[in-house]
C-alpha positions as CSV (number, residue, x, y, z in Angstrom):
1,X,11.0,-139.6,35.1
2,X,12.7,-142.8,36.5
3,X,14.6,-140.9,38.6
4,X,12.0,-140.6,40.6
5,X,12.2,-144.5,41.6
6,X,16.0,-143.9,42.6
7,X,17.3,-146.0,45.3
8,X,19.4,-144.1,48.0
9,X,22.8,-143.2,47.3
10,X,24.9,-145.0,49.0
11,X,28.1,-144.4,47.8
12,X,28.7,-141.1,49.0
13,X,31.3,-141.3,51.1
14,X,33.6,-143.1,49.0
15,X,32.5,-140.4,46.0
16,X,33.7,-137.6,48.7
17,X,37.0,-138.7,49.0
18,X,37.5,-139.0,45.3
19,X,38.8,-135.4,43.5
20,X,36.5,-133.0,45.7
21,X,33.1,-131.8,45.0
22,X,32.0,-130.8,41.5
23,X,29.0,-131.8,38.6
24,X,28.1,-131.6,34.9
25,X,27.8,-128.5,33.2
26,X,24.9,-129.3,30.5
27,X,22.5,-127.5,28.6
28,X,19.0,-126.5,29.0
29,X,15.7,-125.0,27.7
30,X,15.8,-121.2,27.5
31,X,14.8,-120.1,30.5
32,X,13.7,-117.0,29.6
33,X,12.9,-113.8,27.0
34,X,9.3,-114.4,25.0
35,X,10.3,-117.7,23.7
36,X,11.8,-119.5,26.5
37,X,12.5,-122.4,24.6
38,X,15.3,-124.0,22.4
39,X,18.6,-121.8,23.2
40,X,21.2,-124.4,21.9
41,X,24.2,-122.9,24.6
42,X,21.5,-123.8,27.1
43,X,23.7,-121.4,29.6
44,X,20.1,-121.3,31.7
45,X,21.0,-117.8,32.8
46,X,19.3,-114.8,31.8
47,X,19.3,-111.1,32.3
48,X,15.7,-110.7,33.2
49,X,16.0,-107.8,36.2
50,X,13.5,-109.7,38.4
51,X,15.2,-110.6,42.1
52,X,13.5,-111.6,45.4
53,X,11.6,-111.2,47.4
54,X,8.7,-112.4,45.5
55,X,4.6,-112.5,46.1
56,X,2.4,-114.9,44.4
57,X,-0.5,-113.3,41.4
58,X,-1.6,-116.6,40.4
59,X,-1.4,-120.3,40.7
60,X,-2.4,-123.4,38.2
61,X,-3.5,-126.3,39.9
62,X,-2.0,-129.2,37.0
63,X,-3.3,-131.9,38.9
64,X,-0.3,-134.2,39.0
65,X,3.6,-134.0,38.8
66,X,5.1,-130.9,36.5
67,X,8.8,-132.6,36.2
68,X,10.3,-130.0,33.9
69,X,9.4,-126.3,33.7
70,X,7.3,-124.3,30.5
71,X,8.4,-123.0,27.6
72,X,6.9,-119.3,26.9
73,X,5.8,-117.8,23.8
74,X,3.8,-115.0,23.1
75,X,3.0,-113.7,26.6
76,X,2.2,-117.8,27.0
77,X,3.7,-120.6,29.4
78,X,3.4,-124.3,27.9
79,X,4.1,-127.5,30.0
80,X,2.9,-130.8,30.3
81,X,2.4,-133.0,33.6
82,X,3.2,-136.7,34.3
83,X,-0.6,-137.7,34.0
84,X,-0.5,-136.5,30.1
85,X,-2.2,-133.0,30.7
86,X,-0.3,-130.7,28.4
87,X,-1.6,-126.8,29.0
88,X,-1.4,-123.3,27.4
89,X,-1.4,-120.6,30.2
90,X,-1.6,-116.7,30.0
91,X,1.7,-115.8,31.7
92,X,-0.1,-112.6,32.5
93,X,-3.3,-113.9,34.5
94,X,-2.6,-117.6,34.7
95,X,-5.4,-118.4,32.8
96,X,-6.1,-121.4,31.1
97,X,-5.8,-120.4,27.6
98,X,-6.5,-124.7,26.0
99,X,-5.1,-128.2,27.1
100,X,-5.0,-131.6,26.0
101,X,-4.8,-134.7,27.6
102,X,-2.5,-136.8,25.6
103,X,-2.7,-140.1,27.6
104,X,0.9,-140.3,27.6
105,X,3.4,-139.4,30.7
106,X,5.0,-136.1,30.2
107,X,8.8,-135.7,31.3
108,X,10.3,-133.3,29.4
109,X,10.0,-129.6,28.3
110,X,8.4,-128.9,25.2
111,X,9.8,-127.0,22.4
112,X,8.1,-123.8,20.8
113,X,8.5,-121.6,17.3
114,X,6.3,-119.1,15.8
115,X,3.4,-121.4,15.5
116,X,3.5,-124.8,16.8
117,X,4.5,-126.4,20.5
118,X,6.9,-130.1,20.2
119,X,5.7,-132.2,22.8
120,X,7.5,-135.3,24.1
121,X,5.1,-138.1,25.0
122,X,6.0,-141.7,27.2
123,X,4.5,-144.5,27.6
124,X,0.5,-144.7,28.4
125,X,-0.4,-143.2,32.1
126,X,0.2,-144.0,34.8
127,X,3.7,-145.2,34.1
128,X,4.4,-146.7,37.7
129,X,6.2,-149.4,36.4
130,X,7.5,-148.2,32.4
131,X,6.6,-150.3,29.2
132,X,9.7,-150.1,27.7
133,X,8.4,-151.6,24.3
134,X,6.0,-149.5,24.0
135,X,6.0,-146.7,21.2
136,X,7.0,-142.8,22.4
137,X,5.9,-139.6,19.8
138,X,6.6,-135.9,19.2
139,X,3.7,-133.9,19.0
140,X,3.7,-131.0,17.2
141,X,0.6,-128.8,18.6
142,X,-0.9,-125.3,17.1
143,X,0.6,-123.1,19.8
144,X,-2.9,-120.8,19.3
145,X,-5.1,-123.4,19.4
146,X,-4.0,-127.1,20.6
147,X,-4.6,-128.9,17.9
148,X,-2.4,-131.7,16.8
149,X,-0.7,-130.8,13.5
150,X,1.5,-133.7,13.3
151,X,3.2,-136.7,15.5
152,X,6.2,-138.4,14.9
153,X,6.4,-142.3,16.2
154,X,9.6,-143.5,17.8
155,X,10.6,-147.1,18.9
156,X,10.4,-146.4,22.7
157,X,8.9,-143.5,25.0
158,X,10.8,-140.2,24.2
159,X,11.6,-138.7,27.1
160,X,14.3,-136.4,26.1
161,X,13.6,-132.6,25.6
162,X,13.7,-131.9,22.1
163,X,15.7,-129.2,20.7
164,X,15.1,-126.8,18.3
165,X,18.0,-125.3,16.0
166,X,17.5,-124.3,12.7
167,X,14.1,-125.5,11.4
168,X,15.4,-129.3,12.8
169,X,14.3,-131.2,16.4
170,X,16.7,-133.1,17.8
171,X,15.8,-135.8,20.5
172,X,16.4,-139.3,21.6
173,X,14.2,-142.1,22.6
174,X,14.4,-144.6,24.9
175,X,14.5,-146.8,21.7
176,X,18.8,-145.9,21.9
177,X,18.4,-143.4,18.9
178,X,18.7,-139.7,18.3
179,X,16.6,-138.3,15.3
180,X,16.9,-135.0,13.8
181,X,13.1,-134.2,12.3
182,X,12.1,-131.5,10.2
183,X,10.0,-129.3,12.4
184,X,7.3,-128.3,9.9
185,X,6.2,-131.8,9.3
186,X,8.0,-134.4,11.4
187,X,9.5,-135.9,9.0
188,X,13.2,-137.9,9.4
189,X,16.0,-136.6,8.6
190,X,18.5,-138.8,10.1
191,X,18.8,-141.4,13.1
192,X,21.9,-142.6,15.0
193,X,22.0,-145.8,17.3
194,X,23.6,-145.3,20.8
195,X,24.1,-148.5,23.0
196,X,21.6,-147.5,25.6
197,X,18.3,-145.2,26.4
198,X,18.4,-141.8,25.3
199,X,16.6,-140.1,28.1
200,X,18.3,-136.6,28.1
201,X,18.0,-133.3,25.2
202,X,20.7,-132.4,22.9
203,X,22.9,-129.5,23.4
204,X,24.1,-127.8,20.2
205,X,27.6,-125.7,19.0
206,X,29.3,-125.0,15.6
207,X,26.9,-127.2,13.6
208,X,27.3,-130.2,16.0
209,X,24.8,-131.9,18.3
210,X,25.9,-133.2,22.1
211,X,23.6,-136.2,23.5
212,X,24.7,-138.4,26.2
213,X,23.5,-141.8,26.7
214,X,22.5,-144.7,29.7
215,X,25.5,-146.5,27.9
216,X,27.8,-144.6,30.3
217,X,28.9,-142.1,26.8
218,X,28.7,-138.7,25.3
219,X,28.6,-138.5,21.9
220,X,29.4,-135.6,19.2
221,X,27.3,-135.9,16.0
222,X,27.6,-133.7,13.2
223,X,24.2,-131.6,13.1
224,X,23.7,-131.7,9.0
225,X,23.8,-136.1,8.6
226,X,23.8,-137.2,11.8
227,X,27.9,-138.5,11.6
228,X,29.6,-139.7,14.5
229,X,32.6,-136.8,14.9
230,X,33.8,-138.4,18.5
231,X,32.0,-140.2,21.3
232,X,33.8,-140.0,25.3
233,X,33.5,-142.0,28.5
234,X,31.6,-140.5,30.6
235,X,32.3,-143.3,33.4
236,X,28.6,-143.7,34.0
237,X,24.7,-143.7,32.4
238,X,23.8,-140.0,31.6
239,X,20.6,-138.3,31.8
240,X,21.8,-134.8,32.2
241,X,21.4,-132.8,29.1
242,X,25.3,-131.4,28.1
243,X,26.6,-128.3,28.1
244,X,28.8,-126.4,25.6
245,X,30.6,-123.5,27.1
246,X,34.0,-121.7,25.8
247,X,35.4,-124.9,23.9
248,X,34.0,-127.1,26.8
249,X,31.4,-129.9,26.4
250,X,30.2,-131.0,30.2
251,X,27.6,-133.4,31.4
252,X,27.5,-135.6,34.4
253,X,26.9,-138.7,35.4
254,X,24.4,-141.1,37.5
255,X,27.7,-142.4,39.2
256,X,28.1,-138.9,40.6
257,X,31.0,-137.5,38.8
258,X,30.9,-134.8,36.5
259,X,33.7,-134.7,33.3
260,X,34.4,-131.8,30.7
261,X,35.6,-132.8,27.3
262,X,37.6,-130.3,24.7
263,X,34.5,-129.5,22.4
264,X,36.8,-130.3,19.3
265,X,37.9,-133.6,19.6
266,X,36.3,-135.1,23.0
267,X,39.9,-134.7,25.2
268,X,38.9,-135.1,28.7
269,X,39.9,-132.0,30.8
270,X,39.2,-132.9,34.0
271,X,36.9,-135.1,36.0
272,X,35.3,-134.1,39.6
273,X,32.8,-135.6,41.8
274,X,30.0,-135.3,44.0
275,X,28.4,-137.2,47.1
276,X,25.7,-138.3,44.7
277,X,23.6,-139.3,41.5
278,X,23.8,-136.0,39.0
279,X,21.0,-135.9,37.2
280,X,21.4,-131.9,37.1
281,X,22.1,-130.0,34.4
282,X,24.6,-127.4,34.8
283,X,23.7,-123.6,34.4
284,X,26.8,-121.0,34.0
285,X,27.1,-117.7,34.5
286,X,29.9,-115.8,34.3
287,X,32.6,-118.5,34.4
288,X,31.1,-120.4,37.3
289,X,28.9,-124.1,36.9
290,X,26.4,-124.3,39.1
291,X,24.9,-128.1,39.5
292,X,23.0,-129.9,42.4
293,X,23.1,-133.7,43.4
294,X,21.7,-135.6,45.3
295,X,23.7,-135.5,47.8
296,X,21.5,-132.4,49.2
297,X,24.0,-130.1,47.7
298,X,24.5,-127.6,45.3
299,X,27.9,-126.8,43.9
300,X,29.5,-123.7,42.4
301,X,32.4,-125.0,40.6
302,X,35.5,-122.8,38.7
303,X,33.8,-124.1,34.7
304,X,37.4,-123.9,33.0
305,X,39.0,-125.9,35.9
306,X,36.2,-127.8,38.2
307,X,37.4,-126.2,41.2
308,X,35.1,-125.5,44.1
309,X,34.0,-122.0,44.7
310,X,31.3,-123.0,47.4
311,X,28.2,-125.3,48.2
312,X,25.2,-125.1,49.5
313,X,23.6,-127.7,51.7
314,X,19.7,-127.4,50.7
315,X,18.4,-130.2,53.2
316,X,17.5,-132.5,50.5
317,X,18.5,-134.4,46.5
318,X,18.7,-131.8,44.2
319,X,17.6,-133.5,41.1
320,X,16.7,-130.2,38.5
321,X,18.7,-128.1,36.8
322,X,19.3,-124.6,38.4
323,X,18.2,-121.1,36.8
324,X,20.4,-118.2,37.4
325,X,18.6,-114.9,37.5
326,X,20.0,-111.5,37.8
327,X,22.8,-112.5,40.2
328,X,20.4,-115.1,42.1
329,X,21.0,-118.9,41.5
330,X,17.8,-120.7,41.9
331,X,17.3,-124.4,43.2
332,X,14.6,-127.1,44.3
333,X,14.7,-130.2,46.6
334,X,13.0,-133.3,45.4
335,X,11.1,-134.7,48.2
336,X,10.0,-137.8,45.9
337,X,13.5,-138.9,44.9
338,X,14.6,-140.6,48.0
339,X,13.2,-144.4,47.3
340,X,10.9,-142.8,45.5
341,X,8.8,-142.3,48.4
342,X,7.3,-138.4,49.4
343,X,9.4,-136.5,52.7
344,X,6.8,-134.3,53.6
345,X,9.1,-130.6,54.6
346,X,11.7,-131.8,51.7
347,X,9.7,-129.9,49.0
348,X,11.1,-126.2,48.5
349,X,13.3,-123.6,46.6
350,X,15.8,-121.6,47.6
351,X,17.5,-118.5,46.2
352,X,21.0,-117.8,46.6
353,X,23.7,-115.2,45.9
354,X,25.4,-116.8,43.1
355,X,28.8,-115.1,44.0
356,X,28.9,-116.5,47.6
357,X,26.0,-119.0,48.3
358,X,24.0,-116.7,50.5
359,X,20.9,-117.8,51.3
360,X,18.7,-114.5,50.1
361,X,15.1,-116.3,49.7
362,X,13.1,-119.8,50.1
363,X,9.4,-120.5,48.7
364,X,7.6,-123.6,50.2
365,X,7.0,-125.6,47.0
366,X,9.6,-127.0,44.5
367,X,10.9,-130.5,43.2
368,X,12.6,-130.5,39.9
369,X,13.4,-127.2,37.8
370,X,12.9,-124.4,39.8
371,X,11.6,-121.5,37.7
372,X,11.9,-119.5,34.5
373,X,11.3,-116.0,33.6
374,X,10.6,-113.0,31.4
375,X,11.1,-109.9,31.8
376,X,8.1,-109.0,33.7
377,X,7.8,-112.1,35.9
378,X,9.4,-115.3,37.0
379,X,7.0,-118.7,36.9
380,X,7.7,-121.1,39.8
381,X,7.4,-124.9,39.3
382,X,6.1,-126.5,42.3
383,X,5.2,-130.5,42.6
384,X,2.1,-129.9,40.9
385,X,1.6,-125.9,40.8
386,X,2.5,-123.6,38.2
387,X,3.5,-120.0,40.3
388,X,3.2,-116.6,38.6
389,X,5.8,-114.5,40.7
390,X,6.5,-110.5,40.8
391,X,9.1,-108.7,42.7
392,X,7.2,-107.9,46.3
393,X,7.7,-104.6,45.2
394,X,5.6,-104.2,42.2
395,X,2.6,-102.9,41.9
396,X,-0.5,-104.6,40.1
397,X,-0.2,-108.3,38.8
């Protein structure tokens, strides 16, 4: 969320003429299928056959800033916005199915299961300037109903997306620890202390749990007791969730470099740059990393060796992760992360051919996360608009 109060980069010519352009390679929320939720790979592609054109059968109005996209459940789409408004929404008709205003700021995707929805929660709207002492929670929600089942108190606002493997959440806080809860009740099952703010989710792979952390390092921390197995350099804070991906753990940094790390035993690989902050995660598909910075570009990169395949100048910082969709990669430009101030025209998304870069598609709304998507529609996040999306050529809603 404080990525939003960014200063301009100013570095990027100096980060040019380092080792090329590249970025992290992290993790996300599943993007898609009925529970687009807590897919430890966190690849962010999907095989849902939806491509563009795309028309418009309904929009939610949230009312303020939707940073990170929904999760989906049961033919449902749940997100929460920065003014504390956490919604349930029929995929299907874009209905408001319940909400809850929590009171807290919202940064972060939730995480569903069967019954209940994990919500992160900040510190108390409006969170212009962020009380850094002040408590963060977990929610756990009934997913049919809303209601709070039960909340889990941290040391500082939890910002981080939890993850769900396994019956156990993993998240951090801005408090410097990751905790691993028991998702039935909340309660703890172990902590581990960082040296700075955990702001990003957890990526998971063979029983251990990836988390990077504003003290410039990624650690490795065995899933079952919480055990330090190796922690790296990552040369600056991170906020990008990780990635695991063919024996490779990737995540980049606010410094604008991007590093990938033998899975095993933390071995740097190889280190590459871009002209700006990455806050991006990194989605994959089929062997290429695909990452955006704020340096207005988004960048195909080789994944086993970091190389470039091709960018894409989108007019403005790129800031979300990407979504890669039947062939098209998906991205949106933040027109509130330039001195935190809003560039009217800098808000948008753009599809692309995620083979060559071709430009196949734009929609006039975007800032963070671009979309996800089942198999019978993809959900567009704008600033503050929720976009249910079919193929232009499909009949009915």
């Amino acid at each position: 969320m404080t990525r939003r109060l960014a200063l301009v980069w100013l570095g990027a010519a100096a980060l040019l003429a380092g080792c090329g352009g590249a970025s992290p390679v992290p993790t996300s929320q599943q993007p898609t299928g009925p529970r687009a939720t807590t897919k430890p790979s966190r690849t962010r592609a999907t095989r849902a056959p939806l491509r563009p054109p795309f028309r418009t059968t309904w929009v939610v109005h949230a009312g303020s800033l939707i940073e990170f996209p929904p999760a989906i459940l049961n033919a449902r789409l749940f997100f929460g916005t920065n003014a504390g408004r956490f919604l349930a929404v029929s995929a299907s008709t874009g209905e408001i199915v319940w909400e809850r205003e929590l009171g807290r700021c919202i940064a972060a995707s939730p995480a569903v299961d069967r019954e209940l929805v994990y919500v992160a929660l900040m510190d108390p709207y409006p969170c212009a300037t962020h009380d850094e002492q002040a408590p963060g929670f977990l929610v756990a929600l009934d997913a049919d109903t809303g209601r709070e089942r039960w909340r889990f108190k941290a040391g500082g606002p939890v910002e981080s997306s939890p993850l769900l493997v396994n019956g156990v959440l993993y998240v951090g806080s801005w408090d410097r620890r990751v905790y691993a809860l028991g998702a039935r009740h909340g309660q703890v099952i172990w902590t581990f202390e960082t040296g700075g703010k955990v702001k990003g989710g957890a990526a998971f792979a063979d029983g251990t749990v990836f988390i990077g952390s504003y003290d410039g390092r990624l650690y490795a921390l065995d899933a079952r007791d919480g055990r330090l197995l190796w922690s790296a350099d990552v040369g600056s804070s991170v906020y990008a969730t990780p990635l695991a991906f063919h024996g490779r753990i990737y995540v980049g940094g606010l410094g604008g470099d991007v590093r990938a790390f033998r899975v095993g035993d933390g071995h740097l690989l190889w280190t590459r740059r871009t002209g700006g902050y990455v806050y991006s995660s990194v989605a994959v598909w089929r062997r290429t990393a695909y990452v955006g910075s704020y340096d207005g570009r988004l960048y195909a990169l080789d994944a086993s060796s970091g190389r470039v395949r091709w960018t894409y100048a989108a007019g403005g910082p790129i800031s979300g992760t990407p979504t890669i969709l039947a062939g098209v990669v998906y991205v949106a430009t933040c027109a509130i992360c330039i001195a935190g101030e809003t560039r009217a025209g800098l808000e948008g998304t753009y599809a692309l051919d995620a083979r060559t870069g071709r430009l196949l598609w734009t929609f006039p709304d975007g800032d963070y996360t671009p979309l996800v998507a089942d198999r019978r529609r993809a959900y567009l996040v704008g600033y503050s608009r929720l976009f249910g999306l079919v193929p232009a050529s499909a009949t009915g809603r």
